[in-house]
PDBQT receptor file of N, H, CA, C and O in Angstrom, charges set to zero:
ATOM      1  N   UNK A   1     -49.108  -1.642   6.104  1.00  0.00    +0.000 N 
ATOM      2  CA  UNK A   1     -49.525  -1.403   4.738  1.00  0.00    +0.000 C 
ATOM      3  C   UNK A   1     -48.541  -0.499   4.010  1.00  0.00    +0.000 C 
ATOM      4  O   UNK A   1     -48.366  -0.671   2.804  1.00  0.00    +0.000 OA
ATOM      5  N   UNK A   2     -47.747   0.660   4.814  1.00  0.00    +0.000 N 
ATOM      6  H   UNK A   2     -47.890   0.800   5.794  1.00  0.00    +0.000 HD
ATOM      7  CA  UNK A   2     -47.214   1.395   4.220  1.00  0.00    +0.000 C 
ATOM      8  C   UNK A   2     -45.827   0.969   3.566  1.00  0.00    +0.000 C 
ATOM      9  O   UNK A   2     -45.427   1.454   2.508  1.00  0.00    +0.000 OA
ATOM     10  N   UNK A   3     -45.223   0.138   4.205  1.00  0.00    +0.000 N 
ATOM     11  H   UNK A   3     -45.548  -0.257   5.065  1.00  0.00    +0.000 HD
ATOM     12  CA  UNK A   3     -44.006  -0.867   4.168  1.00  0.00    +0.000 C 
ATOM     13  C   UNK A   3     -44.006  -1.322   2.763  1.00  0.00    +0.000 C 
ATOM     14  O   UNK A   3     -43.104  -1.176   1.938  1.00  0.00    +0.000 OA
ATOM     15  N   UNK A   4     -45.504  -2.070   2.566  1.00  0.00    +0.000 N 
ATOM     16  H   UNK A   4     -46.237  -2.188   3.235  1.00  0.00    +0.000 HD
ATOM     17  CA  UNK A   4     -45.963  -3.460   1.405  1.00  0.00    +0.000 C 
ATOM     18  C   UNK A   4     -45.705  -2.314   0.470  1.00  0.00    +0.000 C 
ATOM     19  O   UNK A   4     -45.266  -3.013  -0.443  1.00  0.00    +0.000 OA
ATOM     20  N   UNK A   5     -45.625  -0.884  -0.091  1.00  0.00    +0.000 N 
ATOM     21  H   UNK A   5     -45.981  -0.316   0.651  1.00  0.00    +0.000 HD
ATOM     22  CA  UNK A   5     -45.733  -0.152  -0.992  1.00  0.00    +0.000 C 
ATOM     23  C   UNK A   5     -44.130   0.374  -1.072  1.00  0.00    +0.000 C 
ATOM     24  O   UNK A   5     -43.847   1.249  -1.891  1.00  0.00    +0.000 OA
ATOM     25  N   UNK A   6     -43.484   0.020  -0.522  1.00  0.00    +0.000 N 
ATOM     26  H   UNK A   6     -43.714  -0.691   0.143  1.00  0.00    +0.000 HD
ATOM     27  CA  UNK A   6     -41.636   0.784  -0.993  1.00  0.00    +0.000 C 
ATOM     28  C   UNK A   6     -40.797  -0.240  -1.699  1.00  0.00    +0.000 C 
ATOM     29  O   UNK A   6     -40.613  -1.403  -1.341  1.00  0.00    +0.000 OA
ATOM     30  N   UNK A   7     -40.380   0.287  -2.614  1.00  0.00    +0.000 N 
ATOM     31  H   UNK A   7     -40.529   1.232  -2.905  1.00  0.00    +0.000 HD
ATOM     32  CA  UNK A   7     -39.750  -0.342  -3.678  1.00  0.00    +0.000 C 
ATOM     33  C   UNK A   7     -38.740  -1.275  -3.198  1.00  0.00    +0.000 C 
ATOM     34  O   UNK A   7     -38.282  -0.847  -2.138  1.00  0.00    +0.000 OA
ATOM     35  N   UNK A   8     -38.181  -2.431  -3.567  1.00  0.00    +0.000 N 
ATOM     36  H   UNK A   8     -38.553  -2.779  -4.427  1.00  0.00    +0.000 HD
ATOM     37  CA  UNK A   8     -37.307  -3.250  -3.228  1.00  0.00    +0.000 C 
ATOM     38  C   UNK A   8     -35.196  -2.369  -2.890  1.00  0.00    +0.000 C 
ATOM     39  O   UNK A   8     -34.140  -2.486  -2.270  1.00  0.00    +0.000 OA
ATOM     40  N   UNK A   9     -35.745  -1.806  -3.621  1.00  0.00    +0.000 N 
ATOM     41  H   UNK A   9     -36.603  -1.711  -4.125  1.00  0.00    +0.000 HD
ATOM     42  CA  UNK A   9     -34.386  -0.834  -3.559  1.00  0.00    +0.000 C 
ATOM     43  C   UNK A   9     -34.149  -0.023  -2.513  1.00  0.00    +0.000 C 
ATOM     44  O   UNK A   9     -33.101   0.083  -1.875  1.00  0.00    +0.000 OA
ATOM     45  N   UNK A  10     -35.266   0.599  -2.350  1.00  0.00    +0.000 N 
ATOM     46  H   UNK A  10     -36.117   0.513  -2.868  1.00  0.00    +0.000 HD
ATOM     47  CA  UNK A  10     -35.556   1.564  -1.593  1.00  0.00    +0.000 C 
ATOM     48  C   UNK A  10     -35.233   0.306  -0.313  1.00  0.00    +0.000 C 
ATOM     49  O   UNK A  10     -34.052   0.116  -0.021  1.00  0.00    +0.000 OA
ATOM     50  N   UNK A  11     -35.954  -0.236   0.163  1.00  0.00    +0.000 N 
ATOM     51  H   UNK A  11     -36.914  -0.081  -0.074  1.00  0.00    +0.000 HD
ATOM     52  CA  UNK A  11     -35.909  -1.064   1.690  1.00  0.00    +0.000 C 
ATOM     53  C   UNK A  11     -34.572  -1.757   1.856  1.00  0.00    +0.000 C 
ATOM     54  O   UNK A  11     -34.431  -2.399   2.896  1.00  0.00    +0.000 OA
ATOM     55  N   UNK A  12     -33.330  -1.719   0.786  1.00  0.00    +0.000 N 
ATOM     56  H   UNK A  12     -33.445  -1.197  -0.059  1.00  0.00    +0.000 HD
ATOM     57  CA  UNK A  12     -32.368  -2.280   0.796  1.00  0.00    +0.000 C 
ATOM     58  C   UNK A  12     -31.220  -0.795   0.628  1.00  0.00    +0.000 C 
ATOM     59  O   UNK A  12     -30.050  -0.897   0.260  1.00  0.00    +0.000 OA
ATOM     60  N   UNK A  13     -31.779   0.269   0.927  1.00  0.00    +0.000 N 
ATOM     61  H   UNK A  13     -32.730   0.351   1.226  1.00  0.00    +0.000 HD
ATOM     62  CA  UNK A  13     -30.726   1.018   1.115  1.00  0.00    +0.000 C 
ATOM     63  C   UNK A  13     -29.915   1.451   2.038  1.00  0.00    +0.000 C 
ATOM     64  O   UNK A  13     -30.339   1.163   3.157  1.00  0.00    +0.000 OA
ATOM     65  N   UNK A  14     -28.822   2.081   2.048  1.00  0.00    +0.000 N 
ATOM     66  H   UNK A  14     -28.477   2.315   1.139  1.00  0.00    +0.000 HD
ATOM     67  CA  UNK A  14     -28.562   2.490   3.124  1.00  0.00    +0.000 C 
ATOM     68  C   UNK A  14     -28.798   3.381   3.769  1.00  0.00    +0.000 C 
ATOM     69  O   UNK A  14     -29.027   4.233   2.910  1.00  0.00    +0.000 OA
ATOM     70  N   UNK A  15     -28.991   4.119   5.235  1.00  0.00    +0.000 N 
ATOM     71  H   UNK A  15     -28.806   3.427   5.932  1.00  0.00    +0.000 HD
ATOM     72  CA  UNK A  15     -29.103   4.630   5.826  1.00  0.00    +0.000 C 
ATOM     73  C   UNK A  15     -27.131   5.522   6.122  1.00  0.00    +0.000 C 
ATOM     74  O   UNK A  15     -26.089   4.871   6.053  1.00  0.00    +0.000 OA
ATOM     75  N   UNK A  16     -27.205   6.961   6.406  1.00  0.00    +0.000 N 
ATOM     76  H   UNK A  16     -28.051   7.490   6.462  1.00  0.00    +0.000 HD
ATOM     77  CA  UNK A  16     -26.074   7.689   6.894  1.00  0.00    +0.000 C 
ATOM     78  C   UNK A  16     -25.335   6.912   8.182  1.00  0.00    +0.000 C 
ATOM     79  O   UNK A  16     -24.389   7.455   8.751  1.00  0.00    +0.000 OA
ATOM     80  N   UNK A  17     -25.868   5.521   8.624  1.00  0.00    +0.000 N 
ATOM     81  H   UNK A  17     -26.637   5.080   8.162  1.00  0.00    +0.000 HD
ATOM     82  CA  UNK A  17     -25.233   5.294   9.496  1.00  0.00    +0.000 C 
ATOM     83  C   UNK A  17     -25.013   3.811   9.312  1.00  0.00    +0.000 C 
ATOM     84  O   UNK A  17     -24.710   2.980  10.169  1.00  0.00    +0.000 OA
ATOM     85  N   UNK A  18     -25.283   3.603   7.673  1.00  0.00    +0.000 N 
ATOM     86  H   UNK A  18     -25.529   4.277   6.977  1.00  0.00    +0.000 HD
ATOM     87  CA  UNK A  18     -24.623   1.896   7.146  1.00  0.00    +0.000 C 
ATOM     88  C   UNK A  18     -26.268   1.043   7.570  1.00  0.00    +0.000 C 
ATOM     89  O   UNK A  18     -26.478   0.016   6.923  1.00  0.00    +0.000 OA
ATOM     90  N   UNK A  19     -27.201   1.401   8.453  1.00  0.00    +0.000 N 
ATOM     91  H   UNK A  19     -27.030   2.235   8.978  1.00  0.00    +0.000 HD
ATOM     92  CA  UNK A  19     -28.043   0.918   8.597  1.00  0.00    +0.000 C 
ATOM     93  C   UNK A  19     -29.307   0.463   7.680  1.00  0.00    +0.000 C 
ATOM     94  O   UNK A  19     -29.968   1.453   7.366  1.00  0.00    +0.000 OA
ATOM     95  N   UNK A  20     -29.693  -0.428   7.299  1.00  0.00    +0.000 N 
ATOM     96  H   UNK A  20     -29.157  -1.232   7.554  1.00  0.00    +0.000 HD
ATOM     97  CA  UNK A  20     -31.410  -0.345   5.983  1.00  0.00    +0.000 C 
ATOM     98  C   UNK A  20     -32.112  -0.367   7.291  1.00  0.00    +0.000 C 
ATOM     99  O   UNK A  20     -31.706  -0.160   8.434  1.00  0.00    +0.000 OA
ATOM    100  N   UNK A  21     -33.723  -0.796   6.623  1.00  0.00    +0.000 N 
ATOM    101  H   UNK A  21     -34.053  -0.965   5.694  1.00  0.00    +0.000 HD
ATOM    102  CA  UNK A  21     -34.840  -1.032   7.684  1.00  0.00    +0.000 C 
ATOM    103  C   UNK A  21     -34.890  -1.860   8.269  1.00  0.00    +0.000 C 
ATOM    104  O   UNK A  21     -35.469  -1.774   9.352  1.00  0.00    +0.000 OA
ATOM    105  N   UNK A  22     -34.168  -3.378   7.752  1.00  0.00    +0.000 N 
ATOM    106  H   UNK A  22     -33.698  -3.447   6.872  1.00  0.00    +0.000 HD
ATOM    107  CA  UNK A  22     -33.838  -4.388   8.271  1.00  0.00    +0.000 C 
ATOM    108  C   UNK A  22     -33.118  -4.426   9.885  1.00  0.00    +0.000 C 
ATOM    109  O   UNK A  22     -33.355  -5.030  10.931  1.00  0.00    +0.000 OA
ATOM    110  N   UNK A  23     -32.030  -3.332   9.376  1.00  0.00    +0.000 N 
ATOM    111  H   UNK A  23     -31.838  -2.841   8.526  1.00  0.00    +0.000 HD
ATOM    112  CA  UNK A  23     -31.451  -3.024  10.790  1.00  0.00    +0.000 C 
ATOM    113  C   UNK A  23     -32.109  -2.267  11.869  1.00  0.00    +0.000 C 
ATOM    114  O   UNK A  23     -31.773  -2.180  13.050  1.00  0.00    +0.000 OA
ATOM    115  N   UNK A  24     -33.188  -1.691  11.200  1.00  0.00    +0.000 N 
ATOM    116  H   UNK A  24     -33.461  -1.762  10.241  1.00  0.00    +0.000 HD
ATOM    117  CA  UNK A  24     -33.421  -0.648  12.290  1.00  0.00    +0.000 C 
ATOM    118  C   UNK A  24     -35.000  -1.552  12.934  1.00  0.00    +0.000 C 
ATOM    119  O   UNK A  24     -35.420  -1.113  14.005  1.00  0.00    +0.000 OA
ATOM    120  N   UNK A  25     -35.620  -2.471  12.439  1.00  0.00    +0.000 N 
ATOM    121  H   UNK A  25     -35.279  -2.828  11.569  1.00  0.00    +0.000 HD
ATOM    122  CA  UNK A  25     -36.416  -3.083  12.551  1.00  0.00    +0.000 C 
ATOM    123  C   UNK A  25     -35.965  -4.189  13.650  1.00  0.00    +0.000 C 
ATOM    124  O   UNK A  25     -36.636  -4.519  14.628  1.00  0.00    +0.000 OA
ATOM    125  N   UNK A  26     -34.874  -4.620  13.338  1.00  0.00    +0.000 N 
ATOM    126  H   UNK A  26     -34.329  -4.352  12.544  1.00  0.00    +0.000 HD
ATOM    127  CA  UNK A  26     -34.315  -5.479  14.091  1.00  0.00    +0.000 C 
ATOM    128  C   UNK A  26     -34.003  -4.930  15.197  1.00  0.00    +0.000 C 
ATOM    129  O   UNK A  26     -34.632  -5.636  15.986  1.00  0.00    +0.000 OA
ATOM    130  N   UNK A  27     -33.432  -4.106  15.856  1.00  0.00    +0.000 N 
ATOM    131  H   UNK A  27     -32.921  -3.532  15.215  1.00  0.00    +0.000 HD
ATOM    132  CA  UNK A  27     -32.757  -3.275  16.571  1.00  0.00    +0.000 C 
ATOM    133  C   UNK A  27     -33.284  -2.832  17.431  1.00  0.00    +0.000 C 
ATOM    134  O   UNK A  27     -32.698  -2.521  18.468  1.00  0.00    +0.000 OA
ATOM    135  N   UNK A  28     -34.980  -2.625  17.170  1.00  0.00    +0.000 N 
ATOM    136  H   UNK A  28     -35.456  -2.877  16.327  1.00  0.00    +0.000 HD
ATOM    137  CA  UNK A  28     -36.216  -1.962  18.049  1.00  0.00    +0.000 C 
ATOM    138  C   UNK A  28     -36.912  -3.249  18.166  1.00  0.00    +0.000 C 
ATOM    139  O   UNK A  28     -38.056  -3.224  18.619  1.00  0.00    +0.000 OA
ATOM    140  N   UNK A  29     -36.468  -4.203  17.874  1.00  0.00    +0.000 N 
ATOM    141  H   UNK A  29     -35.538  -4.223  17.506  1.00  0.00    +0.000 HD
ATOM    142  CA  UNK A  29     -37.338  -5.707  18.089  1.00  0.00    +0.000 C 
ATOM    143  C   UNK A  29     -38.987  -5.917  17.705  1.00  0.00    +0.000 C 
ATOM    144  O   UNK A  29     -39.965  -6.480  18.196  1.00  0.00    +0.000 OA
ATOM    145  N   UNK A  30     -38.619  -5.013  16.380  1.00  0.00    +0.000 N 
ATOM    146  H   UNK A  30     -37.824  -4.556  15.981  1.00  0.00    +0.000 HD
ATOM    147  CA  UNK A  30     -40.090  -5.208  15.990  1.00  0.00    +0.000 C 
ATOM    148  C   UNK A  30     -40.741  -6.325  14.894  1.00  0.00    +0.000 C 
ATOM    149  O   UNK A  30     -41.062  -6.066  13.734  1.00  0.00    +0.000 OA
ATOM    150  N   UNK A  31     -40.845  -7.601  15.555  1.00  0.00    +0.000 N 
ATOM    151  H   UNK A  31     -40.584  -7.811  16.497  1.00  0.00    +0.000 HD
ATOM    152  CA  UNK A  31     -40.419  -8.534  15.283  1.00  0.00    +0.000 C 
ATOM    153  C   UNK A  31     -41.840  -9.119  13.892  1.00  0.00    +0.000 C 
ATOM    154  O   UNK A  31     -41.739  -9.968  13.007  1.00  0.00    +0.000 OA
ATOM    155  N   UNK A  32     -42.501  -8.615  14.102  1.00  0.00    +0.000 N 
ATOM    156  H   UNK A  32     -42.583  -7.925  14.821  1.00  0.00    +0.000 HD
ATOM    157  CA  UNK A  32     -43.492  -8.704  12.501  1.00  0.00    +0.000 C 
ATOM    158  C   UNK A  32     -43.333  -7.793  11.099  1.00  0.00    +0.000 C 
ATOM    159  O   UNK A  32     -43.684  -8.105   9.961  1.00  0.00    +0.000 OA
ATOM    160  N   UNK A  33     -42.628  -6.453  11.607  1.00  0.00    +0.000 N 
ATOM    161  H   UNK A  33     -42.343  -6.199  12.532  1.00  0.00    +0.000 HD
ATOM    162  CA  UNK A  33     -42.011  -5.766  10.292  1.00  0.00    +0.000 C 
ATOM    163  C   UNK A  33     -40.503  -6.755  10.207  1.00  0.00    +0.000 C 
ATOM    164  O   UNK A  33     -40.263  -7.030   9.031  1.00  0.00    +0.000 OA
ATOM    165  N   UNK A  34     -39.945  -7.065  10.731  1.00  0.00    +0.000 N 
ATOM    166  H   UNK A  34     -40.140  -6.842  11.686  1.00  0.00    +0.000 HD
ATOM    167  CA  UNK A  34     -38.940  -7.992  10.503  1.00  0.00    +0.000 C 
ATOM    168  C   UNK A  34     -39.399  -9.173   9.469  1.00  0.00    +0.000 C 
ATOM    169  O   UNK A  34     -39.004  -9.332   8.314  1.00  0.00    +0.000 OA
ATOM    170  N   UNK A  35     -40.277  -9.901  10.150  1.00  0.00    +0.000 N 
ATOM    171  H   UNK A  35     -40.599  -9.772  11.088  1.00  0.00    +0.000 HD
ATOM    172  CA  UNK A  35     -41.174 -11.205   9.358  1.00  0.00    +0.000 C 
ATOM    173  C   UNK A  35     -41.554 -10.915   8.159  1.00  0.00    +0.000 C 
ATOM    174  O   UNK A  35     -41.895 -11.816   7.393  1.00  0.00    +0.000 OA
ATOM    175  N   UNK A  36     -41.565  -9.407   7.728  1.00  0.00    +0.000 N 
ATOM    176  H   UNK A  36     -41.288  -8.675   8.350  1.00  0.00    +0.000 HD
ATOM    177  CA  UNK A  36     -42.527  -8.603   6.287  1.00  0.00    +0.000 C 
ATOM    178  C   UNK A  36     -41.561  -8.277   5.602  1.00  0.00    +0.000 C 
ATOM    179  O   UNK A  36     -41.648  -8.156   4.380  1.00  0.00    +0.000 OA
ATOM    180  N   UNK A  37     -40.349  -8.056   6.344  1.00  0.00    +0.000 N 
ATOM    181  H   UNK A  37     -40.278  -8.155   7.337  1.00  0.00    +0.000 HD
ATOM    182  CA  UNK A  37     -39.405  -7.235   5.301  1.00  0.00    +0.000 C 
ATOM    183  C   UNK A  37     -38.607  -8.694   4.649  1.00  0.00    +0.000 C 
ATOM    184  O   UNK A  37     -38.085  -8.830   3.542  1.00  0.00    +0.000 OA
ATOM    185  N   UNK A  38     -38.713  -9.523   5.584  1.00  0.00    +0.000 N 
ATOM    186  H   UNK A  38     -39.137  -9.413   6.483  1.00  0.00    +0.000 HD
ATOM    187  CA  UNK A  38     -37.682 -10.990   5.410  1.00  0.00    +0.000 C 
ATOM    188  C   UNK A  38     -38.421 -11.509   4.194  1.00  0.00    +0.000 C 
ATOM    189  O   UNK A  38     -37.926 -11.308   3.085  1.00  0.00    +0.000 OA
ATOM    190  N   UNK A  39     -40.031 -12.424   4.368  1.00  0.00    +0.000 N 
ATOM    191  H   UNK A  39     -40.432 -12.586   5.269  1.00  0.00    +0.000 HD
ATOM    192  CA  UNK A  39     -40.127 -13.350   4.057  1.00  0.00    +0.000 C 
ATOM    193  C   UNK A  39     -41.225 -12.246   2.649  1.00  0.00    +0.000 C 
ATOM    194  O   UNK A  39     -41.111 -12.526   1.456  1.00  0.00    +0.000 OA
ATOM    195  N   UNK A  40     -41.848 -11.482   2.965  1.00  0.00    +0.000 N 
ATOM    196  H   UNK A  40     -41.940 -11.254   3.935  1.00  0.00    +0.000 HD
ATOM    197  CA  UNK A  40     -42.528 -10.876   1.800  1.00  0.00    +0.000 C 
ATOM    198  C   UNK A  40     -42.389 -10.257   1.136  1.00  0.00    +0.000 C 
ATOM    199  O   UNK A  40     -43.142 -10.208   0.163  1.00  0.00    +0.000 OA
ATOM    200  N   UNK A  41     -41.044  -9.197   1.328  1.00  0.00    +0.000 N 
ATOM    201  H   UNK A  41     -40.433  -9.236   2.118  1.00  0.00    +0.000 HD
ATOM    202  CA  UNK A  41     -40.479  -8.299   0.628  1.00  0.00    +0.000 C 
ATOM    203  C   UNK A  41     -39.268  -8.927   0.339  1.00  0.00    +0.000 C 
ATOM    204  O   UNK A  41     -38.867  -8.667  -0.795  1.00  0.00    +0.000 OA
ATOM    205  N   UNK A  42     -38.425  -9.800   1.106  1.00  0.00    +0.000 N 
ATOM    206  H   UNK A  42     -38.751 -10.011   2.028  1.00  0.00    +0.000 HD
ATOM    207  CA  UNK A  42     -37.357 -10.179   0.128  1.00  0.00    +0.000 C 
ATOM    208  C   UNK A  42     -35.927  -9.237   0.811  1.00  0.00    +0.000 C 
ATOM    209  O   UNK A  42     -34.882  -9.155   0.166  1.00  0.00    +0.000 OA
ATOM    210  N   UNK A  43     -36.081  -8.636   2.060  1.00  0.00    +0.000 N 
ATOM    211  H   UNK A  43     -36.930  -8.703   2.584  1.00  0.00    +0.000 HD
ATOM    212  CA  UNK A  43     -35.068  -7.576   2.285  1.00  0.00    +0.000 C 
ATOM    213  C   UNK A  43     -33.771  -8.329   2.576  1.00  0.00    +0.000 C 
ATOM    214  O   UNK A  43     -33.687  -9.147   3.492  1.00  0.00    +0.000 OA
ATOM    215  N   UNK A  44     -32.729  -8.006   1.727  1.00  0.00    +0.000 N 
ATOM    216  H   UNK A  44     -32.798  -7.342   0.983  1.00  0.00    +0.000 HD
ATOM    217  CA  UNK A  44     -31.280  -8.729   2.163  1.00  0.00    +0.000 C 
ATOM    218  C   UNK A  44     -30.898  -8.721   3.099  1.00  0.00    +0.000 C 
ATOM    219  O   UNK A  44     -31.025  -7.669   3.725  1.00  0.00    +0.000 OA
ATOM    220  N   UNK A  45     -30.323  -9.681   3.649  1.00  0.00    +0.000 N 
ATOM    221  H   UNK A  45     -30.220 -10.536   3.141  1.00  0.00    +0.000 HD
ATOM    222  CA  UNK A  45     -30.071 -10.674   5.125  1.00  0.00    +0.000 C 
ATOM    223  C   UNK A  45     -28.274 -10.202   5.245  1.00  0.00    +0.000 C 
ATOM    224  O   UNK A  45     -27.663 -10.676   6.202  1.00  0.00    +0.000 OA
ATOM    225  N   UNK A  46     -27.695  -9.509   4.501  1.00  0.00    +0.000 N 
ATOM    226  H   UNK A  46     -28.192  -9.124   3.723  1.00  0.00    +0.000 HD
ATOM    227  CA  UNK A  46     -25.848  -9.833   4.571  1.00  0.00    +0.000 C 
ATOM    228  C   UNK A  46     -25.239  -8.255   4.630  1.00  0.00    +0.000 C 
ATOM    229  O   UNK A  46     -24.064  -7.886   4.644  1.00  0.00    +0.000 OA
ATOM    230  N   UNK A  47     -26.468  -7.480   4.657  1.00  0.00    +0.000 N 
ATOM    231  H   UNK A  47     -27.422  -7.780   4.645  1.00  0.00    +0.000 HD
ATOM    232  CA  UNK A  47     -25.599  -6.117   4.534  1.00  0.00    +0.000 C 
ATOM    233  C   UNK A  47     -25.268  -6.091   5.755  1.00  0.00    +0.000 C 
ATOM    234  O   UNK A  47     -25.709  -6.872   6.598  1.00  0.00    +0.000 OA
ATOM    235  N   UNK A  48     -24.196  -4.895   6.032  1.00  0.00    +0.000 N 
ATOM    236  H   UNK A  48     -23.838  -4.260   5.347  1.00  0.00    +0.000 HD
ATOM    237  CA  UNK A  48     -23.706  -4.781   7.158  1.00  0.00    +0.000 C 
ATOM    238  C   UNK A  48     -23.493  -3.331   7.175  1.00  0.00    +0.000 C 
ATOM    239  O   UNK A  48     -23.125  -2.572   6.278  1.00  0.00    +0.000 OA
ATOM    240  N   UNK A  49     -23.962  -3.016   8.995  1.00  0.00    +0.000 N 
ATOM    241  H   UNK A  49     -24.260  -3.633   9.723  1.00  0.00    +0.000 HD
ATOM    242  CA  UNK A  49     -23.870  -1.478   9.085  1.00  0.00    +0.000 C 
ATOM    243  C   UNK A  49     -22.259  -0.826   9.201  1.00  0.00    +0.000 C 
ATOM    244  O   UNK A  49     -21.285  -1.568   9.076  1.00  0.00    +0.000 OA
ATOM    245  N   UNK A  50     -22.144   0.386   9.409  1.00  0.00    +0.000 N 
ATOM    246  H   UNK A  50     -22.935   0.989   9.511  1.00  0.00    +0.000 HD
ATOM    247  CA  UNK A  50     -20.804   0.875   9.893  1.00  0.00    +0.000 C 
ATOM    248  C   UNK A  50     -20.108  -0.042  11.237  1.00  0.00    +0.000 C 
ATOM    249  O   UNK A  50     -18.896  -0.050  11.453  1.00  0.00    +0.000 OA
ATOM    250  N   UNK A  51     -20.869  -0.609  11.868  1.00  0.00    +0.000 N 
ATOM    251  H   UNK A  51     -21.854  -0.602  11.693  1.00  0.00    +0.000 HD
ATOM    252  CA  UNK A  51     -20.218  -0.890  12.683  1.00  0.00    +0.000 C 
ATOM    253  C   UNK A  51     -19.990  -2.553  13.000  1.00  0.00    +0.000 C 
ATOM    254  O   UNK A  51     -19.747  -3.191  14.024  1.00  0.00    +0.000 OA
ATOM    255  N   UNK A  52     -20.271  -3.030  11.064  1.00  0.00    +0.000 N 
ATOM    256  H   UNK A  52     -20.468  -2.512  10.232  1.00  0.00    +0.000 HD
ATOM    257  CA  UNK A  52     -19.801  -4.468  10.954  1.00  0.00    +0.000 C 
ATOM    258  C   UNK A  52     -21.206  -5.241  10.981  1.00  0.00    +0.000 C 
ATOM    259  O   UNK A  52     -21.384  -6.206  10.238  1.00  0.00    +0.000 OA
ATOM    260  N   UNK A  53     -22.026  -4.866  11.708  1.00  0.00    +0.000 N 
ATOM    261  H   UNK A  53     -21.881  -4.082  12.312  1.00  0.00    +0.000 HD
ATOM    262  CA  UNK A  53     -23.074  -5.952  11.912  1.00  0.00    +0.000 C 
ATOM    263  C   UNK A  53     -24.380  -5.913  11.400  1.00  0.00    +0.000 C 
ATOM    264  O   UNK A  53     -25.022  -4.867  11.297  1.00  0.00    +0.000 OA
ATOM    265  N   UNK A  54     -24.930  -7.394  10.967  1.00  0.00    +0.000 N 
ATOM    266  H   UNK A  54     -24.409  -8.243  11.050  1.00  0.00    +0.000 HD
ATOM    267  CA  UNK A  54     -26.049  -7.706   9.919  1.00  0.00    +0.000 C 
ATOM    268  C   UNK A  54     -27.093  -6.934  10.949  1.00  0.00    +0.000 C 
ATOM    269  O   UNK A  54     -26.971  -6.082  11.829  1.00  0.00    +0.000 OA
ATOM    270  N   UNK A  55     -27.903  -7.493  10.518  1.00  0.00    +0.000 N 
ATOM    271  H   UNK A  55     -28.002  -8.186   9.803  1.00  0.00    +0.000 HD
ATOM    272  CA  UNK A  55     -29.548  -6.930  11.373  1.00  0.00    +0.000 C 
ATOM    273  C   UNK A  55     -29.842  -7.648  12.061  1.00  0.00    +0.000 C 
ATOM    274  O   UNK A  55     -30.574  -7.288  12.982  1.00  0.00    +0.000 OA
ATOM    275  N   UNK A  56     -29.386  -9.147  11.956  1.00  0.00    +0.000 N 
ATOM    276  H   UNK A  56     -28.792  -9.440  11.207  1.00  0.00    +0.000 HD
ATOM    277  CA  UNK A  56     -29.494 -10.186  12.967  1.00  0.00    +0.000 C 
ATOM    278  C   UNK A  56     -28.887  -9.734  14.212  1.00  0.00    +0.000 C 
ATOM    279  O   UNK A  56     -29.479  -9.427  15.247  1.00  0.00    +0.000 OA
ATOM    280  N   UNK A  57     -27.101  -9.730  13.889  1.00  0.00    +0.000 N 
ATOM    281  H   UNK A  57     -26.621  -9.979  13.048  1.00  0.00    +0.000 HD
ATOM    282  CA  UNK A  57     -26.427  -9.257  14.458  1.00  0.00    +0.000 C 
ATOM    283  C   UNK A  57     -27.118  -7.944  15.981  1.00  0.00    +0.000 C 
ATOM    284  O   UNK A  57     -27.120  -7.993  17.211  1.00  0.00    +0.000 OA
ATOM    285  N   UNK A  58     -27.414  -7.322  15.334  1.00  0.00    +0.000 N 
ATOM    286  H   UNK A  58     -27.412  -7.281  14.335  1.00  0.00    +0.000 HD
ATOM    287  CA  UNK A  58     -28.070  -5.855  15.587  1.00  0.00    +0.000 C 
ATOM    288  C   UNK A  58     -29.184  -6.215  16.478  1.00  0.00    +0.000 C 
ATOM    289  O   UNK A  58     -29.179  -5.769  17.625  1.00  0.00    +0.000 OA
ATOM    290  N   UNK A  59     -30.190  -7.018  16.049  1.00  0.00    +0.000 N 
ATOM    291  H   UNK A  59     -30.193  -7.381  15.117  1.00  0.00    +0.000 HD
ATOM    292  CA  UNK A  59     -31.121  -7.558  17.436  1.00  0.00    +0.000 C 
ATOM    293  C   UNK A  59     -30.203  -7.999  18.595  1.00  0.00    +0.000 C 
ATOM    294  O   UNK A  59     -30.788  -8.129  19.670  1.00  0.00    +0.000 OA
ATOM    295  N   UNK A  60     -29.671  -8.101  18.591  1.00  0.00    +0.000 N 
ATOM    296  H   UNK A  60     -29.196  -7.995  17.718  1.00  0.00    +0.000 HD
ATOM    297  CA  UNK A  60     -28.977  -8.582  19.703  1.00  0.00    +0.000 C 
ATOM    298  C   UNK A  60     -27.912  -7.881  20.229  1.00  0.00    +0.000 C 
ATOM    299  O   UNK A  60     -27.248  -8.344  21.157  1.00  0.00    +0.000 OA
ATOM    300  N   UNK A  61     -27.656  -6.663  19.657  1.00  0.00    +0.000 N 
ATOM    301  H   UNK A  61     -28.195  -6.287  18.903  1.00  0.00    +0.000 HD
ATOM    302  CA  UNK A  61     -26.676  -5.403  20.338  1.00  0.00    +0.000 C 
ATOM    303  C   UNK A  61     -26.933  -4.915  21.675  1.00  0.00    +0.000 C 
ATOM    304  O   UNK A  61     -28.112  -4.608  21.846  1.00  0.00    +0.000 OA
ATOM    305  N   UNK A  62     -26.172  -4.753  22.674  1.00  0.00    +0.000 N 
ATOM    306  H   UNK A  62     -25.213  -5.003  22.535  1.00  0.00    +0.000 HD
ATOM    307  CA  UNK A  62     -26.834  -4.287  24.040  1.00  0.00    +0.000 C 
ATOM    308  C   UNK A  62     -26.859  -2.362  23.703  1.00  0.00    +0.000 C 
ATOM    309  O   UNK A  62     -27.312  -1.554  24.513  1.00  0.00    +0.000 OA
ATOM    310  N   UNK A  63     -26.250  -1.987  22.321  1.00  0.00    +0.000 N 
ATOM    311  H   UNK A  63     -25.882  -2.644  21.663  1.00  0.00    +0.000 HD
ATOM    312  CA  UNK A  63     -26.579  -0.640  22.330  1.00  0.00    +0.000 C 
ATOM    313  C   UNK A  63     -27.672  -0.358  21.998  1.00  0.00    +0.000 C 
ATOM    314  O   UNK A  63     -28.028   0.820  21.984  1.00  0.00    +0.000 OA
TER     315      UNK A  63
């Protein structure tokens, strides 16, 4: 619920380490805030963190 209430801007920002929520959602494999941020909120799919990679990308990091 708390997610459905942050501004579109806000969930598309960056993080001090190039990361949004997208990435960090992805990353911890939390795979229904992923589904919320994608398909209901609209969260951009192409940013890329400091270290080059989307959020897709990022699910699948062995770091």
């Amino acid at each position: 619920e708390l997610i459905a209430t942050i501004h579109y801007e806000d969930l598309n920002q960056l993080e001090p380490n190039g990361s949004t929520a997208l990435h960090a959602a992805s990353y911890g494999g939390h795979v229904e805030i992923v589904r919320l941020l994608l398909n209901k909120l609209g969260c951009r799919r192409d940013r890329r963190n400091r270290y080059g990679l989307t959020a897709y990308e990022e699910a699948f990091s062995e770091e």
